[in-house]
N, C-alpha and C positions, 0 to 999 in steps of 0.2 A: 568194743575193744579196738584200740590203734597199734598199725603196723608200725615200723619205722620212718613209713613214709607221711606217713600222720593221716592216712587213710582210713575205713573201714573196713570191717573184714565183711565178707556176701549175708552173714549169718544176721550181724547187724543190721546191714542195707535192708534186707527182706524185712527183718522186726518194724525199722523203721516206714517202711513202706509199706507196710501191712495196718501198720498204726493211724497212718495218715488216710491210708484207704476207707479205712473203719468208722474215723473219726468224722471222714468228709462228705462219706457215703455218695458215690455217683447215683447210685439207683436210685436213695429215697429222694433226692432233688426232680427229680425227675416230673411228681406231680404238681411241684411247685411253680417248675419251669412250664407246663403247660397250660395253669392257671396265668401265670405271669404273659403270658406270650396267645392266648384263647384271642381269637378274629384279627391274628397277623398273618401274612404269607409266612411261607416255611422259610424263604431268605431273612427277613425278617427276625423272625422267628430265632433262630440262626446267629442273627448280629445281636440280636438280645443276649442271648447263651456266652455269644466270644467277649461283649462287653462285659458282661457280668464275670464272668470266669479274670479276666484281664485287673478288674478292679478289685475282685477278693485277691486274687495273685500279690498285687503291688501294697495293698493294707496288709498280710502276712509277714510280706517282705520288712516292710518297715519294722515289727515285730522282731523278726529275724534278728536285724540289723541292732535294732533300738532297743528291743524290749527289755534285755537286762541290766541296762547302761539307767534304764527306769527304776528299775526293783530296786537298782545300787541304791539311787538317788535317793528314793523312799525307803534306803536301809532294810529291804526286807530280803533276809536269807532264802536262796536259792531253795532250799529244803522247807523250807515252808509256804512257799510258792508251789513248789510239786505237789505236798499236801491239799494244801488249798484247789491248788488244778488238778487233784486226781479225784476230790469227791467233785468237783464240778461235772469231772467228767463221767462217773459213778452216776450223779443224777440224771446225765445227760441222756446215759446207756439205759439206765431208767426207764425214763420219758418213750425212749424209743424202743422198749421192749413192749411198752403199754400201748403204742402208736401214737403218742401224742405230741410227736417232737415238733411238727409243723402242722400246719392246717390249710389247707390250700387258700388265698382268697382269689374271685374275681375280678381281677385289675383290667379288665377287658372295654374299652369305649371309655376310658376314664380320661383320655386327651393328654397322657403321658407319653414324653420323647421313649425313644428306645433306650436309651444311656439310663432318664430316669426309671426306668420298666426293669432294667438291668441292676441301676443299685440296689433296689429296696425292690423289694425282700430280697433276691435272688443272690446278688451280692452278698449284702449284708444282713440280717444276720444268718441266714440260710447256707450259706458257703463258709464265711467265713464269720463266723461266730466263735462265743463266748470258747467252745470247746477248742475252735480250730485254732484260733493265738493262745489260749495256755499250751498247748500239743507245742505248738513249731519253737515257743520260748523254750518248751520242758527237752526238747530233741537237738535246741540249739545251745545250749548250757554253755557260757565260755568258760567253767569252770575244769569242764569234763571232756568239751570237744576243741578241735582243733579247724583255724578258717577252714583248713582243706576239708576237713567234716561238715563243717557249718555247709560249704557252697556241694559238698554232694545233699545233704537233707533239703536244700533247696530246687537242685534236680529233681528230686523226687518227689519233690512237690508238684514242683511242673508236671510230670508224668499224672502225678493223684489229676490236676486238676484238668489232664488231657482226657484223660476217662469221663471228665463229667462232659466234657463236647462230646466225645462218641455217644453218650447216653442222652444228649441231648437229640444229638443226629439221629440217633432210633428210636425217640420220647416214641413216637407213633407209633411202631412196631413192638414196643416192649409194653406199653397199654393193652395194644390189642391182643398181645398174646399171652403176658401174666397176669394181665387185669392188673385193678388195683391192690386185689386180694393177693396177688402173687408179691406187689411190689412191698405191700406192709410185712409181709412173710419175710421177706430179706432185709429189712429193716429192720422187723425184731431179733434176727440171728446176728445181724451186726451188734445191735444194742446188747446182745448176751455177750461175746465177743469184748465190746468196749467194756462194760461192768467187768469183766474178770482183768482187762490189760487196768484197769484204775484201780482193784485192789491191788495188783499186782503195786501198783506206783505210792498206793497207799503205806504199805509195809516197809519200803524202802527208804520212803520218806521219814516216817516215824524211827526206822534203824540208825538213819546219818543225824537225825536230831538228839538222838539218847547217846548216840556214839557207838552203838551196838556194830559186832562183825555182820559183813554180809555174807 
């Protein structure tokens, strides 16, 4: 909902940031970041995390920017793109209620720069994957939101993807003290979490395409 000033109201901001949280998961990255990053120093290590974070950031953004201006092109109504990206994200919630959303590999002594160590996986699709650009397209609607919306859901993004540095800053302490048993544990409470916000997206979808009240 928009005030006068073409803003948000806090109720929204939380939703939307709660979404993004969900969807980007600081924690469950975490094991991937230290498969990604196994026989680096912790600076290292470090500049892997901020590269990685910097380039899903800036491929989001273009999304942001670009992504509906795509859909127009290829004529595909905004309400069935939600559709389409809410069971995406249904499967996603899925996946990661099973624990099979990623699978750590060892990229360790593979004679990869840090940039490339940082895009793949970690980046991409890890960060910013299939879930994370339907989300920010689904959240940036220019049908529904307004620039001044648009550029606060892109703050918050920032903020989502600032958590995953801090979670990368403690990879070591959050291993040693939830194990990995603790990290899959909040990865499937998230993926129960996403599965209920994608029906959620589901119904709404299927509402504005029948023309139904919401």
């Amino acid at each position: 909902m928009s005030n006068p000033m073409g803003l948000t109201f806090p109720s929204d901001l939380l939703y939307e940031f709660s979404t993004l949280v969900v969807v980007l998961d600081p924690i469950a990255t975490v094991p991937v970041f230290m498969a990604v990053t196994q026989g680096l120093e912790r600076k290292e290590a470090l500049r892997v995390g901020f590269y990685s974070l910097c380039i899903a950031f800036f491929i989001l953004l273009f999304f942001i920017v670009f992504g509906q201006i795509f859909l127009s092109t290829l004529k595909i109504p905004m309400a069935s793109f939600q559709l389409a990206g809410s069971i995406i994200l249904f499967t996603l919630g899925m996946a990661m209620i099973k624990g099979k959303l990623v699978e750590p590999t060892d990229n360790s002594a593979d004679g990869r720069s840090l940039v490339q160590r940082a895009a793949y996986p970690l980046a991409m699709p890890v960060i910013a994957g299939s879930g994370s650009i339907l989300t920010v397209v689904m959240l940036t609607n220019n049908d529904t939101r307004t620039v001044a919306e648009q550029a606060q859901t892109t703050v918050l993004l920032i903020l989502c993807l600032s958590l995953h540095f801090i979670s990368f800053s403690l990879a070591g302490y959050i291993k040693k003290y939830i194990g990995h048993t603790g990290i899959e544990t909040i990865g499937r409470v998230f993926g129960l979490i996403l599965t209920s916000l994608a029906v959620t997206g589901i119904v709404i979808a299927i509402k504005i395409s029948f023309g139904l009240p919401q």
